[in-house]
The first five atom37 places (N, CA, C, CB, O) and aatype in JSON, in Angstrom:
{
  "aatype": [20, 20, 20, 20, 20, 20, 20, 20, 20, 20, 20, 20, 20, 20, 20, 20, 20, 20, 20, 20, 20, 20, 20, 20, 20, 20, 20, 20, 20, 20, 20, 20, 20, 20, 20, 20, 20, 20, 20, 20, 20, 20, 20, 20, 20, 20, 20, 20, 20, 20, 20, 20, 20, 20, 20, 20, 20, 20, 20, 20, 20, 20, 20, 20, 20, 20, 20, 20, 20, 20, 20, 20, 20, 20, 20, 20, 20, 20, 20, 20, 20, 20, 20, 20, 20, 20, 20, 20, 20, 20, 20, 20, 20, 20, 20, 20, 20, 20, 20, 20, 20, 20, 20, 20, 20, 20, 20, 20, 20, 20, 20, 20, 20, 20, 20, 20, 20],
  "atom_mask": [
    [1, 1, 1, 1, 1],
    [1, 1, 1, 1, 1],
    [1, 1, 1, 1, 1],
    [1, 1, 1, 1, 1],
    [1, 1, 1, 1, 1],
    [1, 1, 1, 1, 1],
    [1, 1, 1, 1, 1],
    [1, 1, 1, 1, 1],
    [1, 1, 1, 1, 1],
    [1, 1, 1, 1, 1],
    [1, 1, 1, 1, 1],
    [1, 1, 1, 1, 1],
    [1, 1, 1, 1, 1],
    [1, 1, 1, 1, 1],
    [1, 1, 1, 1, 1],
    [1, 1, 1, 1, 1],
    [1, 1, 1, 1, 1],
    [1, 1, 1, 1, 1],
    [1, 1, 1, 1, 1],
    [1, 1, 1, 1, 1],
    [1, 1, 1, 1, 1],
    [1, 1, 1, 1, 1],
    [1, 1, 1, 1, 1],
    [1, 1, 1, 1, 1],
    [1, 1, 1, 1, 1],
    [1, 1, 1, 1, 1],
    [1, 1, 1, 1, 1],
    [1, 1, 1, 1, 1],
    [1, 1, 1, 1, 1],
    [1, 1, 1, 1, 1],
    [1, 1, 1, 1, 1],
    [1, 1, 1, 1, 1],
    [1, 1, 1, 1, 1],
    [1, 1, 1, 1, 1],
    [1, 1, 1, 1, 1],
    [1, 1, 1, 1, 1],
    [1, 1, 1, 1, 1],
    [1, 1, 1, 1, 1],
    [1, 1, 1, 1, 1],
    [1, 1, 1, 1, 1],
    [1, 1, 1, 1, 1],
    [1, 1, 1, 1, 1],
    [1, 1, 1, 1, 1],
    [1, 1, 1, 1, 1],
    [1, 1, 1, 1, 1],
    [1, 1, 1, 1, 1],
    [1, 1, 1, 1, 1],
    [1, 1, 1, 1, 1],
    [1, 1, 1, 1, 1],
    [1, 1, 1, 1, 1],
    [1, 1, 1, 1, 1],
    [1, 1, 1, 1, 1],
    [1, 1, 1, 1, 1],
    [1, 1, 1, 1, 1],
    [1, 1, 1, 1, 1],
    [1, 1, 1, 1, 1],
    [1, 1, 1, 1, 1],
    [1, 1, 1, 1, 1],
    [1, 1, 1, 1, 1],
    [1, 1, 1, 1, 1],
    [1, 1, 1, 1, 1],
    [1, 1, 1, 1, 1],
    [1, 1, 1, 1, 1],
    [1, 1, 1, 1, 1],
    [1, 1, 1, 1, 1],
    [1, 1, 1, 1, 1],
    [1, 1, 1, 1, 1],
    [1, 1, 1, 1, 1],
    [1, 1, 1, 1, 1],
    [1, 1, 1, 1, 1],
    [1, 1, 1, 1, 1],
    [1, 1, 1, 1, 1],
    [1, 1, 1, 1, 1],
    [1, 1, 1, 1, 1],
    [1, 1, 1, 1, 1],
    [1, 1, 1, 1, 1],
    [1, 1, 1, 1, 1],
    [1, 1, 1, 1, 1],
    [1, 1, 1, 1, 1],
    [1, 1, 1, 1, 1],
    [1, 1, 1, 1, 1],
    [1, 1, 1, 1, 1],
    [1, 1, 1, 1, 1],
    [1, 1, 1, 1, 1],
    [1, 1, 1, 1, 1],
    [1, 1, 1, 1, 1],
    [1, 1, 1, 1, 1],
    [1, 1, 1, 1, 1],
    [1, 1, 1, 1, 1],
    [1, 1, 1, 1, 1],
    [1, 1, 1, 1, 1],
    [1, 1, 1, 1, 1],
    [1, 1, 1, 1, 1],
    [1, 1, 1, 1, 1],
    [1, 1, 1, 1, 1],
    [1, 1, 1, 1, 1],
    [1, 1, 1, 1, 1],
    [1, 1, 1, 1, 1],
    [1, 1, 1, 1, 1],
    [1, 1, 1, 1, 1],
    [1, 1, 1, 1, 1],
    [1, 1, 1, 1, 1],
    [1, 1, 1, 1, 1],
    [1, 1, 1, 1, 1],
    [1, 1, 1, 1, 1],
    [1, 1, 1, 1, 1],
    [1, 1, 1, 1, 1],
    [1, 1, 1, 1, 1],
    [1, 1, 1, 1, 1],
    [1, 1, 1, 1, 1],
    [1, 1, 1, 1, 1],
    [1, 1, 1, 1, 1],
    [1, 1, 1, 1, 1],
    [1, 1, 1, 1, 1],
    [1, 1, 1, 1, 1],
    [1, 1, 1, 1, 1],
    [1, 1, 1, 1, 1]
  ],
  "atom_positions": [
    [[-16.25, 7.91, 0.55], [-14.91, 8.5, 0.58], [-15.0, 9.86, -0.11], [-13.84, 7.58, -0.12], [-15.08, 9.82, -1.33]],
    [[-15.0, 10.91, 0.42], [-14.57, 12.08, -0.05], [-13.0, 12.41, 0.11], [-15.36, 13.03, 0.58], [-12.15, 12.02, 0.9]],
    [[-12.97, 13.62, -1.38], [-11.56, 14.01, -1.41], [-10.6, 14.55, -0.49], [-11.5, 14.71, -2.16], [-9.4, 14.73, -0.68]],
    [[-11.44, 14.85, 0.79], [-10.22, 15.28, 1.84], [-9.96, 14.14, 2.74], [-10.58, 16.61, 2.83], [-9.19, 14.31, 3.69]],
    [[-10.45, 13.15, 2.55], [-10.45, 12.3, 3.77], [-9.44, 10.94, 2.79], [-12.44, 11.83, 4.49], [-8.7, 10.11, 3.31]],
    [[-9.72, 11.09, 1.39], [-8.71, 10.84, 0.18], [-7.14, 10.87, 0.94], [-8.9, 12.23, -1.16], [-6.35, 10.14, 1.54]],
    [[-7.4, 12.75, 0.3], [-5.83, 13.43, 0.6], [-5.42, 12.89, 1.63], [-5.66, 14.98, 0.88], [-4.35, 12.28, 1.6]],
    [[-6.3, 13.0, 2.94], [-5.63, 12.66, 3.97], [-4.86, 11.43, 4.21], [-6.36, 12.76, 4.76], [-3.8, 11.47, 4.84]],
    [[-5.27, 10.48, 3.79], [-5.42, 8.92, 3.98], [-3.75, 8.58, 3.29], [-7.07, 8.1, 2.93], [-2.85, 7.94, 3.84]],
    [[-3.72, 9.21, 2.0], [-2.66, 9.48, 1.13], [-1.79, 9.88, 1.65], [-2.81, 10.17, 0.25], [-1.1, 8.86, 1.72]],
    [[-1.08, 10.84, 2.23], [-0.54, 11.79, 3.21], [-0.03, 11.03, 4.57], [-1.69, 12.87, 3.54], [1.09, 11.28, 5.0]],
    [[-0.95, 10.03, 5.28], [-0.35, 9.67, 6.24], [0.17, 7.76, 5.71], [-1.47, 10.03, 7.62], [1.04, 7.08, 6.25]],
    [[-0.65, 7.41, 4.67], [0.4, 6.02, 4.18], [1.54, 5.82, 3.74], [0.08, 5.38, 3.34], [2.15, 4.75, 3.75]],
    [[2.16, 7.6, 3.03], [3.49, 7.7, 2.78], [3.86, 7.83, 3.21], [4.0, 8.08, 2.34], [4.95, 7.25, 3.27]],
    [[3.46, 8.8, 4.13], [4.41, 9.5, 5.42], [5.01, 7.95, 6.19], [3.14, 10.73, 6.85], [6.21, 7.74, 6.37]],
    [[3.91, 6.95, 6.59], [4.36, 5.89, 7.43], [5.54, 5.13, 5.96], [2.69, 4.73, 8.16], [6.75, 5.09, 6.2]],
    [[5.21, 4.8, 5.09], [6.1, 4.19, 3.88], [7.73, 4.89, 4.22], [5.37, 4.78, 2.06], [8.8, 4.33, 4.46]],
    [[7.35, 6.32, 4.11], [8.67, 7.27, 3.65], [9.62, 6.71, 5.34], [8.11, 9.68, 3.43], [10.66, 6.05, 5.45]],
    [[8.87, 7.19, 6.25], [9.56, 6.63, 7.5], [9.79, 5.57, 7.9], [9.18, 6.88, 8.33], [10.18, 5.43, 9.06]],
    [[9.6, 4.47, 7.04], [9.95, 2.64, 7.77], [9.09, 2.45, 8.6], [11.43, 2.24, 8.71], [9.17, 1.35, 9.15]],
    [[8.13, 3.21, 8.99], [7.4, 2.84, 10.12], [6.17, 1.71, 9.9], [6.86, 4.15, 10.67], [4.98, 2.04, 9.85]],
    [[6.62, 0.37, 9.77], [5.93, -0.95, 9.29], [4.23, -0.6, 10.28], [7.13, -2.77, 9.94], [3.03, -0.5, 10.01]],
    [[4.98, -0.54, 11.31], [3.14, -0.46, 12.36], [2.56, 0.39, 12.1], [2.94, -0.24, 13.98], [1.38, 0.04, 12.01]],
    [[2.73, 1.75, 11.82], [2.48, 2.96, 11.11], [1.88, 2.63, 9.77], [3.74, 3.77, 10.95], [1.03, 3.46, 9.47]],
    [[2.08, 1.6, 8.81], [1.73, 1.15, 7.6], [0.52, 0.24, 7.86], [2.88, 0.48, 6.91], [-0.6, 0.13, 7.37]],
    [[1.22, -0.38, 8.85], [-0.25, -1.49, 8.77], [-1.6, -1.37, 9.66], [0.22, -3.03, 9.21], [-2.56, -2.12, 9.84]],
    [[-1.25, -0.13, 10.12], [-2.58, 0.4, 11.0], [-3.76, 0.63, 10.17], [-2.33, 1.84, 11.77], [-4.92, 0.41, 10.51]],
    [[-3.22, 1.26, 8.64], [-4.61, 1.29, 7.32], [-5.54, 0.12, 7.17], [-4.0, 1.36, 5.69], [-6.67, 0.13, 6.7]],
    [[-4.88, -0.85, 7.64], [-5.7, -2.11, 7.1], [-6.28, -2.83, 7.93], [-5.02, -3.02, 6.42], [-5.99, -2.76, 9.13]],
    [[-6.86, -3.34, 7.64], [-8.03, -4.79, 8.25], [-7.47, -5.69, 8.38], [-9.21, -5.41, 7.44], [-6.62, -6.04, 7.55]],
    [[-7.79, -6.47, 9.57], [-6.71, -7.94, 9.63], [-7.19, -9.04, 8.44], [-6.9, -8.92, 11.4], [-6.52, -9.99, 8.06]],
    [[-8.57, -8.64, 7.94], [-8.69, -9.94, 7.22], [-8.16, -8.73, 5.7], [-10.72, -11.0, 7.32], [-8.83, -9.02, 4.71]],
    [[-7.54, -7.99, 5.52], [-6.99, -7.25, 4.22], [-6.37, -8.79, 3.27], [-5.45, -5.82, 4.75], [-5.79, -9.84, 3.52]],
    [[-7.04, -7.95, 1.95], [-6.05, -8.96, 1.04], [-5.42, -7.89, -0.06], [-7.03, -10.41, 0.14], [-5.98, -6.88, -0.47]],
    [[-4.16, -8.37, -0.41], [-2.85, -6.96, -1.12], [-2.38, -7.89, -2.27], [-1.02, -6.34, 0.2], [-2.08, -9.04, -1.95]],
    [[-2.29, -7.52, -3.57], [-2.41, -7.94, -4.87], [-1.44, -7.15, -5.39], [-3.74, -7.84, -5.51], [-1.65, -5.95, -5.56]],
    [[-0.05, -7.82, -5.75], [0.94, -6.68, -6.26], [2.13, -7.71, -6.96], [1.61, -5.53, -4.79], [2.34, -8.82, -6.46]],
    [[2.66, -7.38, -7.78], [3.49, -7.96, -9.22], [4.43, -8.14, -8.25], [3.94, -6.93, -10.8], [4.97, -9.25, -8.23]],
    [[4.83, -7.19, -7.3], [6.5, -7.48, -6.67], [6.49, -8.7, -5.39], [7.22, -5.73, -5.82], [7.54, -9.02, -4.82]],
    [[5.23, -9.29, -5.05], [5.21, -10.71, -4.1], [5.63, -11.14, -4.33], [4.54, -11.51, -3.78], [6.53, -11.5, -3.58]],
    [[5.54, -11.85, -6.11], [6.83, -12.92, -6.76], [8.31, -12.52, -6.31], [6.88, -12.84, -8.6], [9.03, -13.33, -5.72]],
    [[8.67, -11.39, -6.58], [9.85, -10.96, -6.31], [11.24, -10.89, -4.83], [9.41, -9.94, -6.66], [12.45, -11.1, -4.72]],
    [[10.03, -10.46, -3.91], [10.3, -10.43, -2.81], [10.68, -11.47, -2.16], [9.56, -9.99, -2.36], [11.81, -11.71, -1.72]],
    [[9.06, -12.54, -2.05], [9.49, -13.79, -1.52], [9.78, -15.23, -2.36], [8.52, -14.01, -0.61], [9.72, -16.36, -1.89]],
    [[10.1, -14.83, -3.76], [10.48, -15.64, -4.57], [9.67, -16.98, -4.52], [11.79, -15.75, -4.38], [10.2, -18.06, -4.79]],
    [[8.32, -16.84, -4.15], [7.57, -17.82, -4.26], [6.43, -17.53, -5.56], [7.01, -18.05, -2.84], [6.56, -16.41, -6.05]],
    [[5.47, -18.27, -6.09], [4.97, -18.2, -6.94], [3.09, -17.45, -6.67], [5.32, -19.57, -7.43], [2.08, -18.07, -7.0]],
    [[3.08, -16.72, -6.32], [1.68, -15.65, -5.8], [2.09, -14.43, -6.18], [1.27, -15.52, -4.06], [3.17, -13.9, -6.46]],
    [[0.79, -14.06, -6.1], [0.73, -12.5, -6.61], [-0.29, -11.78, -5.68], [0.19, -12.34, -8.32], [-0.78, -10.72, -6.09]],
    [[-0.66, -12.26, -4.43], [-1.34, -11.77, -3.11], [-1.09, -11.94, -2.01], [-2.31, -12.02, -2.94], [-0.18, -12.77, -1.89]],
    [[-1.43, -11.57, -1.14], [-1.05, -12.29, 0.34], [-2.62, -11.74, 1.2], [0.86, -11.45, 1.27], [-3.25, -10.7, 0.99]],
    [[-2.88, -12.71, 2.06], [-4.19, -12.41, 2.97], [-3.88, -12.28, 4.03], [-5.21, -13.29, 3.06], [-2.99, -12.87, 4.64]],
    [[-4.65, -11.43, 4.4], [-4.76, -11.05, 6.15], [-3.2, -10.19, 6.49], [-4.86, -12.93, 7.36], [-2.21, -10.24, 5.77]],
    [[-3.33, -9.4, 7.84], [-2.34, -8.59, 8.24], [-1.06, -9.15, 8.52], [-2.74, -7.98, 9.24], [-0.01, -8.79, 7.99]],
    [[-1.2, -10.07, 9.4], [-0.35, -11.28, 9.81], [0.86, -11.63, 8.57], [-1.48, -12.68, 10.03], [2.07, -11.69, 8.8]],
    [[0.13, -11.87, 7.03], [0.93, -12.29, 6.42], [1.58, -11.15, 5.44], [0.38, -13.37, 5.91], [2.7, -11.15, 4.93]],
    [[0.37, -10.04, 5.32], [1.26, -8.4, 4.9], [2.31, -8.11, 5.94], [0.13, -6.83, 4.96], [3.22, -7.36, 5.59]],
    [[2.31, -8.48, 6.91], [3.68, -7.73, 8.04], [4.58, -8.51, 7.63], [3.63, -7.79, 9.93], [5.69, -7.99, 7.73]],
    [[4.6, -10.01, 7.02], [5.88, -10.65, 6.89], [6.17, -10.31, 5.44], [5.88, -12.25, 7.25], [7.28, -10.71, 5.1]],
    [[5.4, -9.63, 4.4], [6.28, -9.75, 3.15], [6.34, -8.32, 3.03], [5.69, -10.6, 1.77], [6.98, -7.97, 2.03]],
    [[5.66, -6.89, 4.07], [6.57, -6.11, 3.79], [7.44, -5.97, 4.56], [6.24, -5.18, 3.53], [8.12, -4.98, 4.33]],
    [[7.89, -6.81, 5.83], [8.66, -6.9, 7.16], [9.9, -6.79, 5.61], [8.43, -8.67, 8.65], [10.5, -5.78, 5.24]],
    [[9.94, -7.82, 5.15], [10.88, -8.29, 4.21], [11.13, -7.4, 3.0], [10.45, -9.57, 3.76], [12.25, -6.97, 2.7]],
    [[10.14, -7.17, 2.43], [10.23, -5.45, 1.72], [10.85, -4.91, 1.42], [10.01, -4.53, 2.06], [11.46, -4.67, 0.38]],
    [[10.73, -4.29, 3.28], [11.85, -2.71, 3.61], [12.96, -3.48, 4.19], [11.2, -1.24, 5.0], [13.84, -2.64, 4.39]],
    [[13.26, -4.33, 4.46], [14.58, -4.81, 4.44], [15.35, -5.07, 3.03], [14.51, -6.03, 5.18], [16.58, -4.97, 3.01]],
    [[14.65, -5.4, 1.87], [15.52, -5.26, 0.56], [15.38, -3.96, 0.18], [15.13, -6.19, -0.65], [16.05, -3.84, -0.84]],
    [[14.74, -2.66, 0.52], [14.66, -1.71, -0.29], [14.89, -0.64, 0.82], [13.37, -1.69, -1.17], [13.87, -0.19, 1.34]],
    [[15.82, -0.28, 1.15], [16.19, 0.49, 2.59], [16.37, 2.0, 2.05], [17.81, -0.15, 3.45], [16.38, 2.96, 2.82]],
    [[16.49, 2.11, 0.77], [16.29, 3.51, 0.39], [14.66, 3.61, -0.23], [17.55, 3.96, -0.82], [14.57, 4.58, -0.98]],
    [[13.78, 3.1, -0.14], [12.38, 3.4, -0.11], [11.98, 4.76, 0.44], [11.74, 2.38, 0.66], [12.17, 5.31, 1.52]],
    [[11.2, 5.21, -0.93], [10.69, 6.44, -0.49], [9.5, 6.7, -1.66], [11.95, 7.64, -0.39], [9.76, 6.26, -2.78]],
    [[8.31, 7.36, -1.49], [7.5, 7.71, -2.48], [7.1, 9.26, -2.58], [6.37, 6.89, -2.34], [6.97, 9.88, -1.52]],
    [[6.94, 9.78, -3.53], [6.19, 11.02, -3.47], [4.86, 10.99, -4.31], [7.08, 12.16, -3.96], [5.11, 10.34, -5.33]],
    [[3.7, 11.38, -4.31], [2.57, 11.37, -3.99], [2.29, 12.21, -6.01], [2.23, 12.29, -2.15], [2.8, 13.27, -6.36]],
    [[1.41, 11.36, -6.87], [1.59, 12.56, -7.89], [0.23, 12.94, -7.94], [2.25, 12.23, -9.44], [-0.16, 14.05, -8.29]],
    [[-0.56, 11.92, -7.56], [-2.36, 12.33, -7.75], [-2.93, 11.48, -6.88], [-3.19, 12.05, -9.35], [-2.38, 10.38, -6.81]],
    [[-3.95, 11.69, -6.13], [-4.95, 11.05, -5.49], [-6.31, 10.94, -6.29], [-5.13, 11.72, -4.25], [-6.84, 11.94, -6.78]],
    [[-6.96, 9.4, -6.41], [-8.41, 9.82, -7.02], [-9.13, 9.17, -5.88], [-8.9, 9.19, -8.7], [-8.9, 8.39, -4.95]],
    [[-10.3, 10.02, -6.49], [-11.28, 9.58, -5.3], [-12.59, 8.43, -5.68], [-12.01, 11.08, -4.73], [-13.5, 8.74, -6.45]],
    [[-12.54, 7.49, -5.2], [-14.12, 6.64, -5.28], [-15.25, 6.8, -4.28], [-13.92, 5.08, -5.16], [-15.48, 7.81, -3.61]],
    [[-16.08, 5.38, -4.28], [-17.52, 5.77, -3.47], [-16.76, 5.31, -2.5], [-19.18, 5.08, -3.74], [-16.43, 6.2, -1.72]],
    [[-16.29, 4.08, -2.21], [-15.54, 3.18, -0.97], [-14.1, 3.05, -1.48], [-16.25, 1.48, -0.71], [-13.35, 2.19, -1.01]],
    [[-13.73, 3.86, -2.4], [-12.26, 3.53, -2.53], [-11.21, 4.67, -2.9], [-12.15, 2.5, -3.58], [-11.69, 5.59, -3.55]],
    [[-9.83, 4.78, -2.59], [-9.23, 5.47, -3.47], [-7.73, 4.97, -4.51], [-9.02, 6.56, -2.62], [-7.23, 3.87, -4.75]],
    [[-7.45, 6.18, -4.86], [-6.05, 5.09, -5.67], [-5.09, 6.71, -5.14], [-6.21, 4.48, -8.34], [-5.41, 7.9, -5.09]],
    [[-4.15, 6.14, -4.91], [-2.83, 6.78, -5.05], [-2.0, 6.21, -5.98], [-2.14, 6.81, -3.86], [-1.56, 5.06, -6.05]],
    [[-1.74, 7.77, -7.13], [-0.8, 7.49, -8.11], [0.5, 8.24, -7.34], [-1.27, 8.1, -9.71], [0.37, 9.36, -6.85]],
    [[1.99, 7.37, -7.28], [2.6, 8.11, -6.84], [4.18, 7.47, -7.56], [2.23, 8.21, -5.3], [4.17, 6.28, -7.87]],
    [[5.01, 7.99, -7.71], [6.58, 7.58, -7.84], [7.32, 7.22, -6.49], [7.43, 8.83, -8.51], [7.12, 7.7, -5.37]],
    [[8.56, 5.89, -7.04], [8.6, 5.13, -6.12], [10.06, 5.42, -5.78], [8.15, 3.76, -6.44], [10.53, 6.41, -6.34]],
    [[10.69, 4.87, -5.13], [12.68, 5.39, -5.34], [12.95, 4.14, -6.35], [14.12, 5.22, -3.38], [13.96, 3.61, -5.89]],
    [[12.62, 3.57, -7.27], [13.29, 3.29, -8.42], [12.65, 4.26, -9.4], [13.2, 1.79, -8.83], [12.78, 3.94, -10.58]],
    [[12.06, 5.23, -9.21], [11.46, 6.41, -10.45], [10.47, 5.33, -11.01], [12.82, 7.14, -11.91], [10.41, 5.58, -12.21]],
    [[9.8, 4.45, -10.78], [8.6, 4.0, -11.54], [7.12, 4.87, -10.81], [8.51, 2.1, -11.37], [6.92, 5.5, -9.78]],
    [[6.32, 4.5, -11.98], [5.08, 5.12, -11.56], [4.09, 4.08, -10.92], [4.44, 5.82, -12.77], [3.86, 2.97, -11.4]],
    [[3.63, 4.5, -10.01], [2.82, 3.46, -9.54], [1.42, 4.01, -9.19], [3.47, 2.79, -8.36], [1.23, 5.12, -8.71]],
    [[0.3, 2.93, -9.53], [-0.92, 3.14, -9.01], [-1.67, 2.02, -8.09], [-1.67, 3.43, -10.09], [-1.86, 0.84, -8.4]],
    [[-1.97, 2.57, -7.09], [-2.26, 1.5, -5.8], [-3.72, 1.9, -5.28], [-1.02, 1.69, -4.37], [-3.79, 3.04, -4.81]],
    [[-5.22, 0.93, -5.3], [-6.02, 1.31, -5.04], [-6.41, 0.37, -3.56], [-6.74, 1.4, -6.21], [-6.1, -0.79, -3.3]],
    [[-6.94, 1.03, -3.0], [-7.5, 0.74, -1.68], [-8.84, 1.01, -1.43], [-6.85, 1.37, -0.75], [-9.39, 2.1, -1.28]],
    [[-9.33, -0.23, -1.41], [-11.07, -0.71, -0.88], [-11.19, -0.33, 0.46], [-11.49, -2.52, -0.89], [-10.6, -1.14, 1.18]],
    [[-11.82, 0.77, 1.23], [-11.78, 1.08, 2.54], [-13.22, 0.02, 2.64], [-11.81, 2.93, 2.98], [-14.15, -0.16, 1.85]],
    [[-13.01, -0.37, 3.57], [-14.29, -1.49, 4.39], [-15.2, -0.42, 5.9], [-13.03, -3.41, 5.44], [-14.94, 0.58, 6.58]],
    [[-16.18, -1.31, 5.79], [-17.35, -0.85, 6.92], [-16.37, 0.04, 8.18], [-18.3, -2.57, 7.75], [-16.59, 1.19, 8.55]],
    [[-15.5, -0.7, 8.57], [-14.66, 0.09, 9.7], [-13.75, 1.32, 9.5], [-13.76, -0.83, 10.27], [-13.07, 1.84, 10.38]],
    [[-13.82, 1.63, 8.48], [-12.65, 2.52, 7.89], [-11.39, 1.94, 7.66], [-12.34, 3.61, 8.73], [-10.42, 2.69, 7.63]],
    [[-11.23, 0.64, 7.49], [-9.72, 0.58, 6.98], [-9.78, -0.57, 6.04], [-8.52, 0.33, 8.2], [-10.71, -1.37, 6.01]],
    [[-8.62, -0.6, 5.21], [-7.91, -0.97, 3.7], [-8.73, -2.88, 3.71], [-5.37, -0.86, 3.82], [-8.26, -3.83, 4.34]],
    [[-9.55, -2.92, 3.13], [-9.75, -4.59, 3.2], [-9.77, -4.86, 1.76], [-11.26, -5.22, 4.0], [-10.7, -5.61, 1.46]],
    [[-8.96, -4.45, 0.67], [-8.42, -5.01, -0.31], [-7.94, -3.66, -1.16], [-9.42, -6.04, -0.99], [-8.58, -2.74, -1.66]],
    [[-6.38, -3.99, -1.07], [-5.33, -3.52, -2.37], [-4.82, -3.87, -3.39], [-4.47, -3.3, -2.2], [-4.51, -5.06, -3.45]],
    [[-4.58, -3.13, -4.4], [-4.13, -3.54, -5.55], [-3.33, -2.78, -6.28], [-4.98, -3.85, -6.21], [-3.67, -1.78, -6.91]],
    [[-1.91, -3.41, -6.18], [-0.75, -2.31, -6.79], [-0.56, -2.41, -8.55], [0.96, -2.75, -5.99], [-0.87, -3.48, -9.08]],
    [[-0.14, -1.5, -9.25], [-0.33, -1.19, -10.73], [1.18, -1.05, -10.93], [-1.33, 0.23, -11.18], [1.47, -0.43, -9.91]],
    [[2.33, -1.23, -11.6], [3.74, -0.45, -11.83], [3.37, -0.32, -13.85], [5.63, -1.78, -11.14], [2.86, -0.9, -14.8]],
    [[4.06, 0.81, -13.45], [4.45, 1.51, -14.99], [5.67, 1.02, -15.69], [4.75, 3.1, -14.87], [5.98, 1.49, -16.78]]
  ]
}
């Protein structure tokens, strides 16, 4: 992973986030992706803190952007790894968030992991 292919990557996951565009979101990832984030409890009020595969990311952020319809992020830093990057960015509740993404052999997301401030 180099830093323009970083930026880039960054740039078009918000862009799909900022626009609702769920298929647009889940085109980053791998069907066998696994996504690790504090707000699963929240969302689907069940007791996990991951969800596996695409199939089951489309149903808990299907559900998501239906509780959070003013969703929006702006972008504050990108870092760069060997196979990975993190986007630090602010969320529309003003928290800070850091979200890293394991790019896999094919080029896309086969494990995330969200951070809140």
């Amino acid at each position: 992973m180099d830093a323009d292919s970083a930026q880039q990557f960054a740039r078009e996951w918000v862009k799909a986030w900022n626009d609702h565009d769920l298929d647009a979101i889940l085109a980053h990832y791998a069907e066998d992706v696994v996504f690790h984030s504090p707000r699963i409890r929240m969302v689907t009020g069940r007791d996990i803190d991951s969800v596996s595969g695409k199939t089951a990311l489309r149903s808990y952020w299907g559900a998501a952007l239906e509780q959070a319809r003013d969703l929006y992020f702006e972008i504050d830093q990108v870092l760069t790894g060997s196979d990975a990057l993190t986007i630090v960015y602010t969320n529309h509740r003003q928290q800070t968030v850091a979200e890293t993404f394991v790019i896999g052999a094919g080029g896309k997301v086969v494990r995330s992991i969200a951070a809140y401030a």
